[in-house]
N, C-alpha and C positions, 0 to 999 in steps of 0.2 A: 817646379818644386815637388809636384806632385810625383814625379818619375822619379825623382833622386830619393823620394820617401819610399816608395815602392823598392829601388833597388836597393835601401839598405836594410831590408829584411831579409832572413836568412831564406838561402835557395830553395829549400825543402817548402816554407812558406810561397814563394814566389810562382813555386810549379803549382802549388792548390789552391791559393787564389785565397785560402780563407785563412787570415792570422789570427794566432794564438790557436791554432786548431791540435799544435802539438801539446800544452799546454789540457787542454778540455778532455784529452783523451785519460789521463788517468783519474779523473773526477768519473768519469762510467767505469771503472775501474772500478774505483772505488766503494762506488754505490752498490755494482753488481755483487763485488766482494761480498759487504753489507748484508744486502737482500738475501742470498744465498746462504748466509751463516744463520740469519733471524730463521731462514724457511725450514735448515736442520734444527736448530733448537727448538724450534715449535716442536716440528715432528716428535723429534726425542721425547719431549713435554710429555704432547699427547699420550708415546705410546708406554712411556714408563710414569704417568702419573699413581697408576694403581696402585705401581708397587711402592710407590713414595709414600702414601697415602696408608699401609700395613707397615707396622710394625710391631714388635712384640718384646717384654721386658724377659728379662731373668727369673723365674720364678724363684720365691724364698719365703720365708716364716710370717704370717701377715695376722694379726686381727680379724679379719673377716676377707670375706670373700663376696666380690657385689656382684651381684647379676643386676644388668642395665635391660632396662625394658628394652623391648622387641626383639625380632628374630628369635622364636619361638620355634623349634623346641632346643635349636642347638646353645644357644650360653647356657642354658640351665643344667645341660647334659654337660658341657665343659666344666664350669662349676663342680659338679657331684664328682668329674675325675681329679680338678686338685686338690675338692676335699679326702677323695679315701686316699691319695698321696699323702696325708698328713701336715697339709702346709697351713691348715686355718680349722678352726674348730667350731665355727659359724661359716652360716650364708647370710648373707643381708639381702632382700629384694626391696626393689622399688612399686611405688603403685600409683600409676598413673591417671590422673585426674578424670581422663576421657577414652574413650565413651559413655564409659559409667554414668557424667554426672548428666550429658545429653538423654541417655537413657532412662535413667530416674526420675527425667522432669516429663518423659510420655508415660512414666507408668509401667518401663519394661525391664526387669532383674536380666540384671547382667552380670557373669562371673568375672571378677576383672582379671588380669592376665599374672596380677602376684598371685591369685591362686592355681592358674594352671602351670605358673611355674616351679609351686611349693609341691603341687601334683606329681611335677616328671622331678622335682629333686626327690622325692619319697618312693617313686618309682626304680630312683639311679639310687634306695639305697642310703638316702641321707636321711637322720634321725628327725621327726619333727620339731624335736625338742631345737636341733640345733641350727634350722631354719627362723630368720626374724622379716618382718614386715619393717621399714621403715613408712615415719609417716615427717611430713605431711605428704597430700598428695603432688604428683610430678604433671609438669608440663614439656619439660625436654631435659635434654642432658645437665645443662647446666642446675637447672632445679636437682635430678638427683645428688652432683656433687654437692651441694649446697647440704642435703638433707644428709650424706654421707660426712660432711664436713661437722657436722653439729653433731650427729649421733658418737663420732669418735674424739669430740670434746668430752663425752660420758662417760664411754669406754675405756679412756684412759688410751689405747691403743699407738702406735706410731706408724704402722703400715696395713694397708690395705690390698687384695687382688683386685684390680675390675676386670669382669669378662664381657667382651661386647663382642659384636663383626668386627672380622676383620676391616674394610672399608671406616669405619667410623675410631678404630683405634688412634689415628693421630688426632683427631677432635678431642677424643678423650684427654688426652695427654696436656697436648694445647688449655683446654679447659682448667685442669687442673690446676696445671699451673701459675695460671690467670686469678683461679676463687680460692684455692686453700694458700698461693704463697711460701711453699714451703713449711706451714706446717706441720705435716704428713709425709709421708710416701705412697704416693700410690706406682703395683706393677699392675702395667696393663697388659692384656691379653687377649688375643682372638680366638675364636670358638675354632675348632683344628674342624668341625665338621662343615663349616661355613659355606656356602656354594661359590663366595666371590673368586673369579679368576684375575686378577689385579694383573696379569700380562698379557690378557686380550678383555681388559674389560668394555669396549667398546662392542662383544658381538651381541652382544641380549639388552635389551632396556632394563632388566633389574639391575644389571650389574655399571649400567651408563647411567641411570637417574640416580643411583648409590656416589659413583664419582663427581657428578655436578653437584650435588646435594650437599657432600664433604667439602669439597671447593668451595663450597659458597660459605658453609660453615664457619670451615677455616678462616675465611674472610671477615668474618661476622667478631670472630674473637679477636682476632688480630687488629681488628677496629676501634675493641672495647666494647664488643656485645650491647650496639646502636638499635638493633631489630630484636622487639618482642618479637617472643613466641606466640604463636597460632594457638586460639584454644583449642585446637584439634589436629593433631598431627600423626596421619595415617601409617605414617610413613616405619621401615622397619629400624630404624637408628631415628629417634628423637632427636 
């Protein structure tokens, strides 16, 4: 019985000894297919994340114009060129909580960085007058939208500029639209002097810890902003 099982398997079988072998061959097929298409889409990932990561709105007629803490000196210099454009007739800065308040608890004055930003906006040209401090103090992004979000309940305003890095621009956006909800507009904006290369940002570690850092970001929001912030965060995008 055993020989009449054998010989009613097809020929191709019977020469290789192993059944169903024609049957397993398109399962590696398959997988290889698989493998190979996941190995491009990483790659891709990887090498076009920066630029996914920059984007930039339309500029138009806003309320204010924010400069987001860090990356010093270029948002502030951005800033000062779309205010003599005429697109806002204030700057709003933020003021970040730290190092300041680690430093005041040893006894050491520290200028915080809204002043050396009111510095180069007075520098580029822009009136004192029409430079503003927002308060309260900031911890990261999310706090300045927050502090952005309240002040242009006051204001009365319907849109806003933010200038940040490029690298941290889709945070921003993301953020946005998570705290205000639409009721606002904010255009966002990358500083044009910015050093980030978003199509080879893997060759410098500023420009690779800027990309993990937004990723993770992104992450953070997309979750429902699960993770406090750090009482100190060094970093050039809060």
């Amino acid at each position: 019985s055993s020989s009449a099982g054998y010989d009613s398997l097809p020929m191709e079988e019977q020469r290789s000894g192993l059944p169903g072998r024609r049957n397993r061959l398109p399962r590696w097929l398959s997988l290889s297919a698989f493998l190979l298409f996941f190995a491009c889409f990483a790659l891709y990932t990887f090498l076009n994340v920066g630029k996914w990561l920059t984007i930039q709105d339309s500029v138009q007629n806003a309320q204010a114009i924010i400069v987001l803490s860090g990356g010093l000196p270029v948002r502030a210099i951005e800033a000062a060129q779309i205010y003599h454009q005429g697109y806002a007739q204030e700057i709003w800065l933020t003021a970040p909580a730290e190092p300041r308040a680690s430093l005041a608890a040893l006894g050491i004055p520290y200028e915080g960085e809204e002043d050396y930003s009111r510095e180069i906006l007075e520098h580029e040209g822009v009136p004192s007058e029409s430079i503003r401090v927002l308060s309260p103090p900031i911890l990261n992004t999310a706090d300045e939208i927050r502090a952005v979000d309240s002040e242009l309940q006051v204001a009365g305003g319907k849109t806003v500029i933010i200038v940040t890095s490029k690298a941290h621009t889709r945070r921003v956006r993301a953020l946005w639209k998570k705290l205000v909800k639409g009721r606002y507009q904010a255009v966002v904006r990358p500083a044009t002097n910015d050093s980030f290369d978003a199509a080879h940002w893997w060759r410098n570690t500023h420009d690779a810890l800027d990309v993990v850092r937004e990723v993770l970001g992104l992450l953070n929001v997309w979750a429902g902003l699960p993770l406090r912030p750090a009482a100190f965060a060094p970093f050039a995008s809060l």
